[in-house]
CHARMM-style PDB file with segment names, atoms N, HN, CA, C and O in Angstrom:
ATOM      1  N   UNK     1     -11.139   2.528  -4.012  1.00  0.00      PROA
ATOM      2  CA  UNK     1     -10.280   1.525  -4.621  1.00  0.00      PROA
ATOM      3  C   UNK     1      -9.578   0.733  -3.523  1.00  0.00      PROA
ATOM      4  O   UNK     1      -9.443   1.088  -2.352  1.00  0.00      PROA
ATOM      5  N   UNK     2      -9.098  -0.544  -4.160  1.00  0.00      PROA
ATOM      6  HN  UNK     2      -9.208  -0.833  -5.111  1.00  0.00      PROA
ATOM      7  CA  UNK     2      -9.059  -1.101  -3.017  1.00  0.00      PROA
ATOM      8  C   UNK     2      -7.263  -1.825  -2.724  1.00  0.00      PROA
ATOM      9  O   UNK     2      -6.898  -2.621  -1.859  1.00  0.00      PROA
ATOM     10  N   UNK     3      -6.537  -1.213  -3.730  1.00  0.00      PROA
ATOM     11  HN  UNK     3      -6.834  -0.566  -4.433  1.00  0.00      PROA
ATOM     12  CA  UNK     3      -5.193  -1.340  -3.574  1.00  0.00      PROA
ATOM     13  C   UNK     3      -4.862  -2.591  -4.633  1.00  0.00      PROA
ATOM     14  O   UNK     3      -3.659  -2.851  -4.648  1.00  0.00      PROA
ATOM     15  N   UNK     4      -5.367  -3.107  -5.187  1.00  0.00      PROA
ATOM     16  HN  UNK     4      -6.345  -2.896  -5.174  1.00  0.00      PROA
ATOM     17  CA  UNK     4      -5.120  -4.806  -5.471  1.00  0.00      PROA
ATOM     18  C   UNK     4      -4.287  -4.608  -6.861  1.00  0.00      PROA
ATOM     19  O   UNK     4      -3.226  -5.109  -7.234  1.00  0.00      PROA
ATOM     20  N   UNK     5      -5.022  -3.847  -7.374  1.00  0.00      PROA
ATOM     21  HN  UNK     5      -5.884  -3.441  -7.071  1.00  0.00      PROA
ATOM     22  CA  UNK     5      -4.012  -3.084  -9.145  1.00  0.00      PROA
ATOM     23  C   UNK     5      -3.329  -2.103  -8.842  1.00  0.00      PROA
ATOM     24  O   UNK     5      -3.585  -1.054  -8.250  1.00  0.00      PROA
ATOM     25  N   UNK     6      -1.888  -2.781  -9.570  1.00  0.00      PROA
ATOM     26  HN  UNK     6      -1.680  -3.633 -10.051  1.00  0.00      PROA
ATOM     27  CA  UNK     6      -1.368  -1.834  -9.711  1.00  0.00      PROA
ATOM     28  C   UNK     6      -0.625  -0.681 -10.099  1.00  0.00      PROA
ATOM     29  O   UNK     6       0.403  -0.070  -9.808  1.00  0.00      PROA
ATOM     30  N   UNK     7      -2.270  -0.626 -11.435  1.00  0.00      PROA
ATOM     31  HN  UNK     7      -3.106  -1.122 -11.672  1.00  0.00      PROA
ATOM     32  CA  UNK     7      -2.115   0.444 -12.195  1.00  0.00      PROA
ATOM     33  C   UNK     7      -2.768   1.438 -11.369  1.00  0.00      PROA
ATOM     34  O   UNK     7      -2.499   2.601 -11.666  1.00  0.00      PROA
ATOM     35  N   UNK     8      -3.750   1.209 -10.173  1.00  0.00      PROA
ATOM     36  HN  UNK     8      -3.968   0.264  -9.931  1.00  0.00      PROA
ATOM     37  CA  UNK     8      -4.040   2.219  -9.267  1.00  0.00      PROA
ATOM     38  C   UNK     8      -3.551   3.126  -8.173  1.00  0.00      PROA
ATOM     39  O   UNK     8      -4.078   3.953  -7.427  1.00  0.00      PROA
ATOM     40  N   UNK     9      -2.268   2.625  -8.377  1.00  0.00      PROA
ATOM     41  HN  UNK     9      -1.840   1.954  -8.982  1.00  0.00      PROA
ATOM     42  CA  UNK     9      -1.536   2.942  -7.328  1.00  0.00      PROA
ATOM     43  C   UNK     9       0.096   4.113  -7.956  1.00  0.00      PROA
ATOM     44  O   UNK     9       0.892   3.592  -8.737  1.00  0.00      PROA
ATOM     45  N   UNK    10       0.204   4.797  -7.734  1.00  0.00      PROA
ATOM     46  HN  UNK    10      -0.443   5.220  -7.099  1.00  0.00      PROA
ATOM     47  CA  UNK    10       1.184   6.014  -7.729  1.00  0.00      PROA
ATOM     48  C   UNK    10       1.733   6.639  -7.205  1.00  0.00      PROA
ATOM     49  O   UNK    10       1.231   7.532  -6.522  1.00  0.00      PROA
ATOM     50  N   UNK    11       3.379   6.369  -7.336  1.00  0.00      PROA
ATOM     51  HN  UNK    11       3.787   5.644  -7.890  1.00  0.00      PROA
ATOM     52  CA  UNK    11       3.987   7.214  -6.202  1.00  0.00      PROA
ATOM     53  C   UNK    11       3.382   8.972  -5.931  1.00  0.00      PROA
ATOM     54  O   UNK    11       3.063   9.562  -6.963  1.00  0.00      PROA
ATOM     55  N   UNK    12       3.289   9.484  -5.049  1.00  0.00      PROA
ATOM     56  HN  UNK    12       3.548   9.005  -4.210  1.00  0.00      PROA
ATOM     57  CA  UNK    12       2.587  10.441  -4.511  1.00  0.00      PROA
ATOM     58  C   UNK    12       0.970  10.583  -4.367  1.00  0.00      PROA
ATOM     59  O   UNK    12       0.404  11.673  -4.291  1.00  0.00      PROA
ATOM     60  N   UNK    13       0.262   9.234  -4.340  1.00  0.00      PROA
ATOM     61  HN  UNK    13       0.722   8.348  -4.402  1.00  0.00      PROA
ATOM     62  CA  UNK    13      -0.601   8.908  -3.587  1.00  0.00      PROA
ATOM     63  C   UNK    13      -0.890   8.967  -2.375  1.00  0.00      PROA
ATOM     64  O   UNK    13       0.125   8.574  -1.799  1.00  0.00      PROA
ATOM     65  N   UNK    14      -1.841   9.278  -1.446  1.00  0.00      PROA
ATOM     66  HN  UNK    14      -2.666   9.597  -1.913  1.00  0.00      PROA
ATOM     67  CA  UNK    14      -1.991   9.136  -0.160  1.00  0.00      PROA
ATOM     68  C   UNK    14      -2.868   7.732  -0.029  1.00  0.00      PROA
ATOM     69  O   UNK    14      -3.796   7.437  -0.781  1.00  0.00      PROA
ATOM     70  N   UNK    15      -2.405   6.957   1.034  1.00  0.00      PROA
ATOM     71  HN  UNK    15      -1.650   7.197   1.645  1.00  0.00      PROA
ATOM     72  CA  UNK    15      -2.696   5.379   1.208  1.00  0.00      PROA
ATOM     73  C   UNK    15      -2.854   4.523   2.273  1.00  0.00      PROA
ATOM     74  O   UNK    15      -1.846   4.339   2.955  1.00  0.00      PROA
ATOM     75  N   UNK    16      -3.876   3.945   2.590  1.00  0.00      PROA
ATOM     76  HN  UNK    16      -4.695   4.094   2.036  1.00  0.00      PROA
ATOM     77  CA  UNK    16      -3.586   3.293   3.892  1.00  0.00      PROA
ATOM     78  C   UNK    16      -3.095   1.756   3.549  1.00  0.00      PROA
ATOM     79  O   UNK    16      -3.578   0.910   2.796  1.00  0.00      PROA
ATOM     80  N   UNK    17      -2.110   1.741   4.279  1.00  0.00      PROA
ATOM     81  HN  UNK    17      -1.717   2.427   4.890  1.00  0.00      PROA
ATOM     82  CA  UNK    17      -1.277  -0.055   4.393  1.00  0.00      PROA
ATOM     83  C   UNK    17      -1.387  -0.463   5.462  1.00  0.00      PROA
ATOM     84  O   UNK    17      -1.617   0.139   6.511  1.00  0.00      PROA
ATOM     85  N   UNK    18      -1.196  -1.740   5.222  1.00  0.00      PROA
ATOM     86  HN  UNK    18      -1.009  -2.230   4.370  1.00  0.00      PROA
ATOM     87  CA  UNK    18      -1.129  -2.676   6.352  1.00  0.00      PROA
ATOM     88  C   UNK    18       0.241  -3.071   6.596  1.00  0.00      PROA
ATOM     89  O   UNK    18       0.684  -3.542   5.549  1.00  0.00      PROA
ATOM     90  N   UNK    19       1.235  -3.088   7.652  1.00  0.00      PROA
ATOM     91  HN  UNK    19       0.876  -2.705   8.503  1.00  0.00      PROA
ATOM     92  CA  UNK    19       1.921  -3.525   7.768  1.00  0.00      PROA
ATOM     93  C   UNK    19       2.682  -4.840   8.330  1.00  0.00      PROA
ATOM     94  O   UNK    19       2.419  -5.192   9.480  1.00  0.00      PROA
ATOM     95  N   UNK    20       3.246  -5.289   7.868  1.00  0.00      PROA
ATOM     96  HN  UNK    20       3.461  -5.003   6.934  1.00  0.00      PROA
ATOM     97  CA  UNK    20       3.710  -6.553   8.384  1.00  0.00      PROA
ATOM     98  C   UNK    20       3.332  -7.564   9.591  1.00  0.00      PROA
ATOM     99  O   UNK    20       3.068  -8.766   9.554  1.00  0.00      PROA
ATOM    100  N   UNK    21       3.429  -6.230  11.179  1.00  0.00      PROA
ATOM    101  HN  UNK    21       3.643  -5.254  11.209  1.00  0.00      PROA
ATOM    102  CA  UNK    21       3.657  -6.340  12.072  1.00  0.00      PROA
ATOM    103  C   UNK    21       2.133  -6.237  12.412  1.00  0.00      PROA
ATOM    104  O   UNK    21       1.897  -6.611  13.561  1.00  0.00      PROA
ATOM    105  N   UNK    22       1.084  -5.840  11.730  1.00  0.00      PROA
ATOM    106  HN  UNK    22       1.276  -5.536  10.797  1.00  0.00      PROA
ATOM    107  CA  UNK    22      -0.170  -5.576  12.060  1.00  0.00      PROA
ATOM    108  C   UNK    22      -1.355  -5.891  11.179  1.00  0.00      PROA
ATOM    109  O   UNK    22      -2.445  -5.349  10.996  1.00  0.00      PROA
ATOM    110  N   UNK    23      -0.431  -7.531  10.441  1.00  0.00      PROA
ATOM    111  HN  UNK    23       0.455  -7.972  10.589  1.00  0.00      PROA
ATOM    112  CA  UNK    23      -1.025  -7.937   9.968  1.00  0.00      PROA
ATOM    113  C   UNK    23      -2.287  -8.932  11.043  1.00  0.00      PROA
ATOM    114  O   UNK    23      -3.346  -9.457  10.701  1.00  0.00      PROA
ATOM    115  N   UNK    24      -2.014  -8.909  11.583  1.00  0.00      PROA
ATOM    116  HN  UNK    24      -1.154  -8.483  11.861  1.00  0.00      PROA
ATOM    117  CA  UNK    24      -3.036  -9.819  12.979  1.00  0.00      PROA
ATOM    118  C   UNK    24      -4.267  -8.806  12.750  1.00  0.00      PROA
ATOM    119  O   UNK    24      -5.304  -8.819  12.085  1.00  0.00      PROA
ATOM    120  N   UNK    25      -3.613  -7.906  13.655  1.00  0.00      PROA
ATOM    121  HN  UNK    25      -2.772  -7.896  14.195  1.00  0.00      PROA
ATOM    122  CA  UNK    25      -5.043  -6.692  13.958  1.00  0.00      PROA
ATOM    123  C   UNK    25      -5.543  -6.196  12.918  1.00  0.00      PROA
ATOM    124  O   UNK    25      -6.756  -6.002  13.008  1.00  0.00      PROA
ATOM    125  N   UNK    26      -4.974  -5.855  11.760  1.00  0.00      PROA
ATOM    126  HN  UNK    26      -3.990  -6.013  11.687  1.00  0.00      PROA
ATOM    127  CA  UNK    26      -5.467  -5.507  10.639  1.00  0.00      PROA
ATOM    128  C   UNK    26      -5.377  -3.666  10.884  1.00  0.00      PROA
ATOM    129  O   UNK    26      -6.078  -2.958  10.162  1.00  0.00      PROA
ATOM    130  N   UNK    27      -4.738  -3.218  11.630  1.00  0.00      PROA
ATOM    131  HN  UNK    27      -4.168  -3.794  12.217  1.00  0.00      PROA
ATOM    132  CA  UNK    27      -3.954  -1.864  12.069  1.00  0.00      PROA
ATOM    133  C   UNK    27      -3.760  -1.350  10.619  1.00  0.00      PROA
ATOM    134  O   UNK    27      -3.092  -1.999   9.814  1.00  0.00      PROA
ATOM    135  N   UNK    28      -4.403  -0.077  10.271  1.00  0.00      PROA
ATOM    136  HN  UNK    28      -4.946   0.450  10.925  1.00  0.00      PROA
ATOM    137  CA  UNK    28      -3.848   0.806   9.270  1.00  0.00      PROA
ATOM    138  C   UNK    28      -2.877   1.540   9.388  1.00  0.00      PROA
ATOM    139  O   UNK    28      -2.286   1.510  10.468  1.00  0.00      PROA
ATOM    140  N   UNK    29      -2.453   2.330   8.443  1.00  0.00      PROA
ATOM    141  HN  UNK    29      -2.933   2.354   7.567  1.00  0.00      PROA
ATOM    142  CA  UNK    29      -1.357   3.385   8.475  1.00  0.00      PROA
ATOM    143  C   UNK    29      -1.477   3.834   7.134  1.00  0.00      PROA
ATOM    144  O   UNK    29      -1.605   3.178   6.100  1.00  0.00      PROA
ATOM    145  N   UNK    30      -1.400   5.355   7.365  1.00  0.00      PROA
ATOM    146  HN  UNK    30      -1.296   5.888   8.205  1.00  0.00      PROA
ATOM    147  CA  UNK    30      -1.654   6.185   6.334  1.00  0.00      PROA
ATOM    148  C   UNK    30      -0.532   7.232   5.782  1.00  0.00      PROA
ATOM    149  O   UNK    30      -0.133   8.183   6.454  1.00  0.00      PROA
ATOM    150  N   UNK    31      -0.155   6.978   4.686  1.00  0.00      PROA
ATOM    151  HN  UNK    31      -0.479   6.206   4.140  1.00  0.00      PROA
ATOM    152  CA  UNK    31       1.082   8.066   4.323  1.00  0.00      PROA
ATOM    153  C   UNK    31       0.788   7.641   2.652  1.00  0.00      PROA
ATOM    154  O   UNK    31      -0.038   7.028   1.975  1.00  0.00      PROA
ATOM    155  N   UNK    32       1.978   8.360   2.510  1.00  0.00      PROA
ATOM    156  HN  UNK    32       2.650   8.857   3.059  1.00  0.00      PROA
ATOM    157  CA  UNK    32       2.092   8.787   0.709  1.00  0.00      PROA
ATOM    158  C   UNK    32       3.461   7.942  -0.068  1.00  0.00      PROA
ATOM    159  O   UNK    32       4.607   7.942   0.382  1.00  0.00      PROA
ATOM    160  N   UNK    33       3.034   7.286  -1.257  1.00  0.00      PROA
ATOM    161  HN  UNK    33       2.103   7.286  -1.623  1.00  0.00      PROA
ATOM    162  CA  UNK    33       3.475   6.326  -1.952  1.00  0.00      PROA
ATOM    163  C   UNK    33       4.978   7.059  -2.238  1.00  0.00      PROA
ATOM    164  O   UNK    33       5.153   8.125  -2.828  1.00  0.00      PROA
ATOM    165  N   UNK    34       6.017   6.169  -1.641  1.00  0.00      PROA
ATOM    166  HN  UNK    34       5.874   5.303  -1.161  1.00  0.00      PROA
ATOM    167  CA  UNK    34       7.203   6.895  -2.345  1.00  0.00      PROA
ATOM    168  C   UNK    34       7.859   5.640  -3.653  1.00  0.00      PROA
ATOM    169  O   UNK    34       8.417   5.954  -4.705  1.00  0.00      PROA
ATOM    170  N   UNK    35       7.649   4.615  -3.298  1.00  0.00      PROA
ATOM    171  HN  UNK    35       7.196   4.360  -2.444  1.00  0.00      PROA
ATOM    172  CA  UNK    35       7.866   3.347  -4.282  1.00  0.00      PROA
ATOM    173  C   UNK    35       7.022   2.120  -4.472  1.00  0.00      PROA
ATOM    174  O   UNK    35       6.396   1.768  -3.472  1.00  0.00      PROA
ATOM    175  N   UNK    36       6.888   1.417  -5.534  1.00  0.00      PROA
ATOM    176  HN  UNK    36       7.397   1.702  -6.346  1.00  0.00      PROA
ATOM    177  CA  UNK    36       5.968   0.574  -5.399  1.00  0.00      PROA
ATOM    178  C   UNK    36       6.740  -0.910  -5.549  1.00  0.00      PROA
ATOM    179  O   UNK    36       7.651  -0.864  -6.376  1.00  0.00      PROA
ATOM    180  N   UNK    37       6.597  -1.904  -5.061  1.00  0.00      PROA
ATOM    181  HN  UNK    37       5.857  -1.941  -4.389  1.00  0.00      PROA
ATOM    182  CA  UNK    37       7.420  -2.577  -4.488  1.00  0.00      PROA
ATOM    183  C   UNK    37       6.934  -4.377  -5.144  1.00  0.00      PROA
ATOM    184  O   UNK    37       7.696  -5.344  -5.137  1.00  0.00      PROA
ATOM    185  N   UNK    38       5.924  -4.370  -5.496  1.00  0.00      PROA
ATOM    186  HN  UNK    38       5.305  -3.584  -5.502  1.00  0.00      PROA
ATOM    187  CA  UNK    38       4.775  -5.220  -6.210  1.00  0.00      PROA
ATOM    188  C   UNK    38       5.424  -4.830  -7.897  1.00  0.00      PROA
ATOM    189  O   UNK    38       5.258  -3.859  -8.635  1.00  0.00      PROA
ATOM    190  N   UNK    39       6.431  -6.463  -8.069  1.00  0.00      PROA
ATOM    191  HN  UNK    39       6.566  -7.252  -7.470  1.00  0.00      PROA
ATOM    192  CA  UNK    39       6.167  -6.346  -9.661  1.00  0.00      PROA
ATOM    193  C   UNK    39       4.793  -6.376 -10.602  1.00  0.00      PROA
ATOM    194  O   UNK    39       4.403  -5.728 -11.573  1.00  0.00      PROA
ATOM    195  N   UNK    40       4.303  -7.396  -9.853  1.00  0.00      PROA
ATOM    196  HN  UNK    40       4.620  -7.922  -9.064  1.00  0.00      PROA
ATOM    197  CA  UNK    40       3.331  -8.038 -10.685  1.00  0.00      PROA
ATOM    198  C   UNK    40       2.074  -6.763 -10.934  1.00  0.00      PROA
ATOM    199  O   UNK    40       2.389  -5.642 -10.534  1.00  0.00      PROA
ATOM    200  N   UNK    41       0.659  -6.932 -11.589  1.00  0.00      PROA
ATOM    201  HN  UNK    41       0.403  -7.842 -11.914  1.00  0.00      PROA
ATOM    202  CA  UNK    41      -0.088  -6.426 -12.220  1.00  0.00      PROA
ATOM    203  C   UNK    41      -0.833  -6.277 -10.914  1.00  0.00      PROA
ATOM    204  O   UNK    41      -1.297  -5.204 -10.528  1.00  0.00      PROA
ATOM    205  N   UNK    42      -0.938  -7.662 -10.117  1.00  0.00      PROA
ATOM    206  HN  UNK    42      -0.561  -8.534 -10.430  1.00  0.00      PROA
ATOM    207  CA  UNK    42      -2.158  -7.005  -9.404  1.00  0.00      PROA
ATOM    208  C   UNK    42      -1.589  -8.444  -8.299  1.00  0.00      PROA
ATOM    209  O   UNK    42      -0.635  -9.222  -8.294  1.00  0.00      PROA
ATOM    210  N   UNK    43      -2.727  -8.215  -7.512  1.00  0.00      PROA
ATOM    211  HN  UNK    43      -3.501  -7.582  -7.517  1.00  0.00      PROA
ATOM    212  CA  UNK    43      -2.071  -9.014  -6.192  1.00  0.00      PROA
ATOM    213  C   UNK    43      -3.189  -9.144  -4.764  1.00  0.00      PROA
ATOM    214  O   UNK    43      -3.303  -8.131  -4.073  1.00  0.00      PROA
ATOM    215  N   UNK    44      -3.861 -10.209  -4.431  1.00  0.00      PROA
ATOM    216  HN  UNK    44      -3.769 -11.032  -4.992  1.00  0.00      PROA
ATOM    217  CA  UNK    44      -4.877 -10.496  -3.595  1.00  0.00      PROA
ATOM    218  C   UNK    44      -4.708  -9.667  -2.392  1.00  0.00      PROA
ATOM    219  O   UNK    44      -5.658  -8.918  -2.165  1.00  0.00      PROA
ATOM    220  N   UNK    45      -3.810  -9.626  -1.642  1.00  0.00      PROA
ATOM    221  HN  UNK    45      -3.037 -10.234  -1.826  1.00  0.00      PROA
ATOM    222  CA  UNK    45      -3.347  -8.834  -0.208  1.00  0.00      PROA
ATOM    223  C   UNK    45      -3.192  -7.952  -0.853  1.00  0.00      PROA
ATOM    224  O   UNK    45      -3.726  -7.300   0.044  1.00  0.00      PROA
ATOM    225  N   UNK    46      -2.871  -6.900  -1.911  1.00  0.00      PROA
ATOM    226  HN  UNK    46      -2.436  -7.430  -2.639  1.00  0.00      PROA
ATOM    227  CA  UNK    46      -2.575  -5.559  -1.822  1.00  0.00      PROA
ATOM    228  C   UNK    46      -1.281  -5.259  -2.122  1.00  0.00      PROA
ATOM    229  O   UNK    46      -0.370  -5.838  -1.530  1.00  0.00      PROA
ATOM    230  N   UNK    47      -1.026  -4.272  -3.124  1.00  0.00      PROA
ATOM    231  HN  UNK    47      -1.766  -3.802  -3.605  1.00  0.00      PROA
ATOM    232  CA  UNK    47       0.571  -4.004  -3.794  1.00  0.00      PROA
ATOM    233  C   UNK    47       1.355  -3.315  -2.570  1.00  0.00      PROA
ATOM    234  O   UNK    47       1.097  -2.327  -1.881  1.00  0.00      PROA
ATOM    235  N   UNK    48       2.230  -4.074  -2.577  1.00  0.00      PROA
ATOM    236  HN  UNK    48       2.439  -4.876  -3.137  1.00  0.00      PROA
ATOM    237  CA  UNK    48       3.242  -3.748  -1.564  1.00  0.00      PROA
ATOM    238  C   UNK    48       3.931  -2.140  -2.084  1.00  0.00      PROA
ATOM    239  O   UNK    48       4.229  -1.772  -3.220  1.00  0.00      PROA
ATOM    240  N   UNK    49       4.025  -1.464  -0.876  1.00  0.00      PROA
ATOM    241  HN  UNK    49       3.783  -1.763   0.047  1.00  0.00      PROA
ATOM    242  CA  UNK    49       4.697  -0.571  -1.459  1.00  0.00      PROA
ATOM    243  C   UNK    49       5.234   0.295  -0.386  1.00  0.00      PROA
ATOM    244  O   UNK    49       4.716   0.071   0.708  1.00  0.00      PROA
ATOM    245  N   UNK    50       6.379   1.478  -0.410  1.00  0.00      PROA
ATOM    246  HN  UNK    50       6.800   1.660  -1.299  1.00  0.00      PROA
ATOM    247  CA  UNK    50       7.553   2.121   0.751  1.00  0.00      PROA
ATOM    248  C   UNK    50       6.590   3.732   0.549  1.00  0.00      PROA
ATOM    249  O   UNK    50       6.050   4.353  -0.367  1.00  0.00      PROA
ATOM    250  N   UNK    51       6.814   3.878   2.078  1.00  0.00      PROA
ATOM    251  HN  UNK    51       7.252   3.373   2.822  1.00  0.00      PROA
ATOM    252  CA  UNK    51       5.861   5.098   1.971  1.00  0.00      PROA
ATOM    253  C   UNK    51       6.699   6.059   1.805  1.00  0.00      PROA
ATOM    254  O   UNK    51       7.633   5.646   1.118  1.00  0.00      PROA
ATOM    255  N   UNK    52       6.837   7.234   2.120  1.00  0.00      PROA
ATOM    256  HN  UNK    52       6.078   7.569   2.678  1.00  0.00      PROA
ATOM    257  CA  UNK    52       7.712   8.543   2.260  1.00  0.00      PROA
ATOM    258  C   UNK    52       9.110   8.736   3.438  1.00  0.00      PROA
ATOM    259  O   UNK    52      10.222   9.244   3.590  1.00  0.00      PROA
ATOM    260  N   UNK    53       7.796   7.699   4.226  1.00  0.00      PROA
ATOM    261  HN  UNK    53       6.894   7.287   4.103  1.00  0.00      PROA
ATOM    262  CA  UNK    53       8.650   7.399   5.937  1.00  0.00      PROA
ATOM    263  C   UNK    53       9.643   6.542   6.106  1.00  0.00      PROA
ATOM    264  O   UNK    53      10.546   6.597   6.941  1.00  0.00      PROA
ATOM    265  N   UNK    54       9.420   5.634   5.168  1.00  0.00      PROA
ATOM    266  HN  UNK    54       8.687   5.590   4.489  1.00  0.00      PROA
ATOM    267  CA  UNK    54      10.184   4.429   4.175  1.00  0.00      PROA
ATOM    268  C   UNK    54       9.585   3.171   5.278  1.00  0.00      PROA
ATOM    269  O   UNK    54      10.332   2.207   5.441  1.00  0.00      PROA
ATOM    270  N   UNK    55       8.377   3.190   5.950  1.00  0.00      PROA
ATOM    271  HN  UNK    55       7.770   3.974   5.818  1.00  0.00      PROA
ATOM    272  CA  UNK    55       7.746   2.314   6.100  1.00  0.00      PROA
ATOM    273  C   UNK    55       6.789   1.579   4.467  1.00  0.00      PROA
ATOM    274  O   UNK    55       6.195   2.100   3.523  1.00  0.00      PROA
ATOM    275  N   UNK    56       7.209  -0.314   5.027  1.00  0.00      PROA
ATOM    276  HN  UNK    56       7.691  -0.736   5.794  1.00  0.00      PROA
ATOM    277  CA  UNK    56       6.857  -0.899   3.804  1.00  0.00      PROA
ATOM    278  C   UNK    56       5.194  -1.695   4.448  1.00  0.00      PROA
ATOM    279  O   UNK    56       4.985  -2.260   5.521  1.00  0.00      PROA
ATOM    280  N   UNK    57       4.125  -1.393   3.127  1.00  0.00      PROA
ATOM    281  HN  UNK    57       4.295  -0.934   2.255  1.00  0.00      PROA
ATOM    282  CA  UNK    57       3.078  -2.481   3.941  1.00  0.00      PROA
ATOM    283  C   UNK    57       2.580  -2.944   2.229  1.00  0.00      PROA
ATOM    284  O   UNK    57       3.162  -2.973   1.145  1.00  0.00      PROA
ATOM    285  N   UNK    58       1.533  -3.186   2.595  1.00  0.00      PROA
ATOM    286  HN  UNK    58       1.060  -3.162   3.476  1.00  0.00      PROA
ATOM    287  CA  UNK    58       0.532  -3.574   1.730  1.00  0.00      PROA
ATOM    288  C   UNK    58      -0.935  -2.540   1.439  1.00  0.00      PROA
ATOM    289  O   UNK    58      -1.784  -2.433   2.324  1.00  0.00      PROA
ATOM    290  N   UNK    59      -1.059  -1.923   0.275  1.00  0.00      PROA
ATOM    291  HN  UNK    59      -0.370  -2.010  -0.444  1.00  0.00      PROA
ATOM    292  CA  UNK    59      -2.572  -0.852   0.218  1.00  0.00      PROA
ATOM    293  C   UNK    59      -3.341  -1.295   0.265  1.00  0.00      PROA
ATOM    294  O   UNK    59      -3.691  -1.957  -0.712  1.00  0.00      PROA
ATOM    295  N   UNK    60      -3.999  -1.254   1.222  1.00  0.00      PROA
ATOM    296  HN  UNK    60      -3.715  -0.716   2.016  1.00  0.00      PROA
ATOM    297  CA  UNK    60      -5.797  -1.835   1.729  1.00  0.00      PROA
ATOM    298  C   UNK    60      -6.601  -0.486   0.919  1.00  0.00      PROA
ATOM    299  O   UNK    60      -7.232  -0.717  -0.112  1.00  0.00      PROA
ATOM    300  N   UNK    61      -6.533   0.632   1.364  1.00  0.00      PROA
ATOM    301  HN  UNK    61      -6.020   0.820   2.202  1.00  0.00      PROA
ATOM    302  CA  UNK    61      -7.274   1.978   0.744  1.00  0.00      PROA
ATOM    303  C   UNK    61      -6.633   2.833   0.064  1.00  0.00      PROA
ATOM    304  O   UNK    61      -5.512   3.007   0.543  1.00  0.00      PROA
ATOM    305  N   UNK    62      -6.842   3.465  -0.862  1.00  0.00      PROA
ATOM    306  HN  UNK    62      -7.752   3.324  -1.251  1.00  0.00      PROA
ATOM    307  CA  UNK    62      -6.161   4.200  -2.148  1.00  0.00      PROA
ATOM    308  C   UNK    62      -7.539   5.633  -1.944  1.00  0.00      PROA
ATOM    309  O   UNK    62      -8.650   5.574  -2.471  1.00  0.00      PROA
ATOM    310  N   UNK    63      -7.171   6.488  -1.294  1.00  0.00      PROA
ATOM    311  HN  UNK    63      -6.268   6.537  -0.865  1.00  0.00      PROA
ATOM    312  CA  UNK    63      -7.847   7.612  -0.526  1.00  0.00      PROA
ATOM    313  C   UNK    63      -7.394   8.795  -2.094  1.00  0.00      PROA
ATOM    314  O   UNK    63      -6.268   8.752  -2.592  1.00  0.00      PROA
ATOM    315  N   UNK    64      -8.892  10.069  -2.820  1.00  0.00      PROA
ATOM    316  HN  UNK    64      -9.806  10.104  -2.416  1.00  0.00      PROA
ATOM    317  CA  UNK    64      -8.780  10.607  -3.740  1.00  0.00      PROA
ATOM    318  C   UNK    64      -7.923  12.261  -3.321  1.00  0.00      PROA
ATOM    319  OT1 UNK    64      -7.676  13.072  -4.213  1.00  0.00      PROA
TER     320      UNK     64
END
């Protein structure tokens, strides 16, 4: 899955985001959904959302 809905997405998910700062390189980072941050339904870049670490990115991969 590819992050874009976000009915796919759940706090205590494990997830890779993109963050802000690494949006250039396209740099992952992987942790677990603590909030989801994306009102809307769904979203081209990826539902924003705060990990555990309380780092904020965008879900590129939604890992089972």
């Amino acid at each position: 899955m590819n992050g874009q809905n976000r009915k796919d997405v759940l706090p205590g998910m494990v997830v890779d985001i993109v963050l802000k700062k690494d949006q250039k390189s396209g740099k992952l980072t992987r942790g677990i959904v603590k909030d989801i941050l994306t009102n809307s339904g769904t979203h081209p870049h990826g539902i924003k959302v705060r990990l555990t670490d309380g780092q904020i990115g965008r879900v590129q991969k939604i890992h089972p």
